[in-house]
Legacy VTK file of the C-alpha trace (Angstrom):
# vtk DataFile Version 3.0
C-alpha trace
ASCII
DATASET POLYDATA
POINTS 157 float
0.000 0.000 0.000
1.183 3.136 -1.134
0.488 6.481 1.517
0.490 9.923 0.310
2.406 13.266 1.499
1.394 16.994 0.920
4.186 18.721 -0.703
3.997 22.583 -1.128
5.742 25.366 -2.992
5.699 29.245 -2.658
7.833 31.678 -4.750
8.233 35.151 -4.189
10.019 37.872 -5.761
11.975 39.887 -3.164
12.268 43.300 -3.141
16.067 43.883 -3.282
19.317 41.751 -2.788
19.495 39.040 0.254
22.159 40.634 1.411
20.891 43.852 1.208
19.158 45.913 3.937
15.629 45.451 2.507
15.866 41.650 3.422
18.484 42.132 6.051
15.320 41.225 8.859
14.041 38.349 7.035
17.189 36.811 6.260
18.150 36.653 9.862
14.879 35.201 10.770
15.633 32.572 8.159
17.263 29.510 10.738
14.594 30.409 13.479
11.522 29.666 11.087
12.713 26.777 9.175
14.189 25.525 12.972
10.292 25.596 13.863
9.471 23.906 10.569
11.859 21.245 10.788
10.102 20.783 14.450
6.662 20.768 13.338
4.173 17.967 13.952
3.505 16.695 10.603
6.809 18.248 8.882
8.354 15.530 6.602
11.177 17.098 4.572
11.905 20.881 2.969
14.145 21.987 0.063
17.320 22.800 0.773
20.703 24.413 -1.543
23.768 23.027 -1.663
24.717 24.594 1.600
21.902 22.794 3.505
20.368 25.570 5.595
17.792 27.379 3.328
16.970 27.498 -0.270
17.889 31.074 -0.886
20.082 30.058 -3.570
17.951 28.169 -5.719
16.678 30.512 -8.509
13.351 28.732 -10.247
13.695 30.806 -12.890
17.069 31.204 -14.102
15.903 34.831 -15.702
14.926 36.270 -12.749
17.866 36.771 -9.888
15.290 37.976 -6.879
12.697 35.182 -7.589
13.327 32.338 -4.378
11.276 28.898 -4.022
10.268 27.099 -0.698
9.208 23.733 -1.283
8.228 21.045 1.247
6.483 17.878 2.192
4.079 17.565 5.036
1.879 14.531 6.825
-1.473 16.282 5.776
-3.452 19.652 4.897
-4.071 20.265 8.352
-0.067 19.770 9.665
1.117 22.417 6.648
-2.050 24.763 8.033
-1.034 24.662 11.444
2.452 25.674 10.676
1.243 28.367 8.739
-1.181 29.925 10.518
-0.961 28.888 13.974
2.925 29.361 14.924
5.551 30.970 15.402
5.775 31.384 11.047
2.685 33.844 10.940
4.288 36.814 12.495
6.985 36.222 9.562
4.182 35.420 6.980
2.202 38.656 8.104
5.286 40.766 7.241
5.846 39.380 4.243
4.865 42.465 1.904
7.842 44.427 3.615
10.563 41.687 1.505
8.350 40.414 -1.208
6.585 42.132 -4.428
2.590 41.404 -4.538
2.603 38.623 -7.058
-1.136 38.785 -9.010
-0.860 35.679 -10.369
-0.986 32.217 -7.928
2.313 31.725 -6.172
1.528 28.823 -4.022
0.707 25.036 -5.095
-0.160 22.286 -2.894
-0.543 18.528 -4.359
-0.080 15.323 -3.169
3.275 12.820 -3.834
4.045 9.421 -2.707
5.392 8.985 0.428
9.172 9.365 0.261
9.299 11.261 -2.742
10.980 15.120 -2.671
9.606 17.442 -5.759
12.292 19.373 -7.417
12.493 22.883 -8.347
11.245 21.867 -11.834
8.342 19.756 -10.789
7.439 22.861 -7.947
7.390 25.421 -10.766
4.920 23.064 -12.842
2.634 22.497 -9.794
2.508 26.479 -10.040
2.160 26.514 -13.721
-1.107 24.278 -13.229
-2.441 25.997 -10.915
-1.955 29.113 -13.153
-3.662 27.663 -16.275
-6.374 25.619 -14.639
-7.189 26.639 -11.438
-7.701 24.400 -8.440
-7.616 20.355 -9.458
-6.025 17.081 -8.326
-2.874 18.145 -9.653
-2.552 21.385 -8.011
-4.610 23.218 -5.484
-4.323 25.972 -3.094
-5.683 25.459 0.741
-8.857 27.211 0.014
-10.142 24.103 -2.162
-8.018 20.939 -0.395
-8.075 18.311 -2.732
-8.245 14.506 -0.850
-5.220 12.626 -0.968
-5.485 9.885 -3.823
-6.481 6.531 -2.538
-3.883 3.962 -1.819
-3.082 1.229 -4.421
-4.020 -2.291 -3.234
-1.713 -4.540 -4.202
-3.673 -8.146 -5.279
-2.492 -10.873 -2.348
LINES 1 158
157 0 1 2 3 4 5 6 7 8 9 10 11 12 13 14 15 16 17 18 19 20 21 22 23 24 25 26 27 28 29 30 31 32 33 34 35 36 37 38 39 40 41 42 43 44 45 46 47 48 49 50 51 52 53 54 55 56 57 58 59 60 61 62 63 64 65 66 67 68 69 70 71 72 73 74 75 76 77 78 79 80 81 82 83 84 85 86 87 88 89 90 91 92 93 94 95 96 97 98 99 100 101 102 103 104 105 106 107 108 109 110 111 112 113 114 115 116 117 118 119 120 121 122 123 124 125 126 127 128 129 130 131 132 133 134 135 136 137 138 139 140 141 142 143 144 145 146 147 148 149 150 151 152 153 154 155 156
C-alpha cells in the first residue's frame, strides 16, 4: 500500500538583494523559522541548496535573480495549516509584503506525492504553472479548495 504526502511550494520575488538591507530582517529570521518547521508535527522534509540551511540560492527561474522557491512535504493539509497559521511562522508570513513584491498571479501550489518522494524545483514550478492555467484540481490546489489525498493502491495478495 502506497500512503500519500502533501508537498507545497511558494515563490516570491523579493524586493532587493538578500544581502541587502531590505531583506536584512528576514534573512536573519531565516534559521529560526525553518528551525520551527523542521520541528513541526507533521513536517516531513523541505528543500534545501547546496549549503543545507535554506533554499535562498535556488533561482526557479534562471531569468529572474530575486525570484526564491520554498518547497516542502508535510503529513497532511491540516499539519502544513497549522504551521502556517498557527505558529511561530505567521508573524513572519504577516510581514511578508515588507521583503516580497505582490505577485497577481498564484504563487503557491499544494498537491499530493508518494510517500518518500521530494519534488524538485522543476516539478514545484509546474505544480505552479497548473495551478496558473487551470485553477484548483487534483494536480494542483491551493488550501482554500483541499483536494483529498489519492487513494492507496491495493496490491492483489
Amino acid at each position: 500500500m502506497t500512503t500519500f504526502h502533501l508537498a507545497q511550494v511558494n515563490i516570491g520575488r523579493i524586493l532587493g538583494p538578500l544581502d541587502g538591507p531590505v531583506l536584512a530582517d528576514f534573512v536573519a529570521q531565516l534559521p529560526e523559522i525553518n528551525a520551527l518547521a523542521d520541528g513541526a508535527p507533521g513536517f516531513v522534509w523541505r528543500m534545501v541548496d547546496d549549503d543545507g540551511e535554506d533554499s535562498t540560492s535556488l533561482r526557479p527561474d534562471g531569468d529572474d535573480d530575486l525570484l526564491l522557491i520554498n518547497c516542502s512535504v508535510w503529513e497532511s493539509v491540516q499539519a502544513l495549516r497549522d504551521f502556517t497559521y498557527r505558529s511561530g511562522h505567521l508573524k513572519v508570513l504577516s510581514r511578508r509584503r515588507e521583503w516580497f513584491e505582490r505577485m497577481s498571479e498564484h504563487h503557491q501550489a499544494l498537491w499530493w506525492v508518494p510517500a518518500g518522494h521530494r519534488p524538485t524545483t522543476t516539478e514545484a514550478m509546474e505544480r505552479i504553472a497548473l495551478l496558473r492555467e487551470h485553477g484548483d484540481g487534483p494536480l494542483a490546489f491551493t488550501f482554500r479548495n483541499p483536494q483529498p489525498a489519492p487513494a492507496p493502491a491495493v496490491l492483489p495478495a
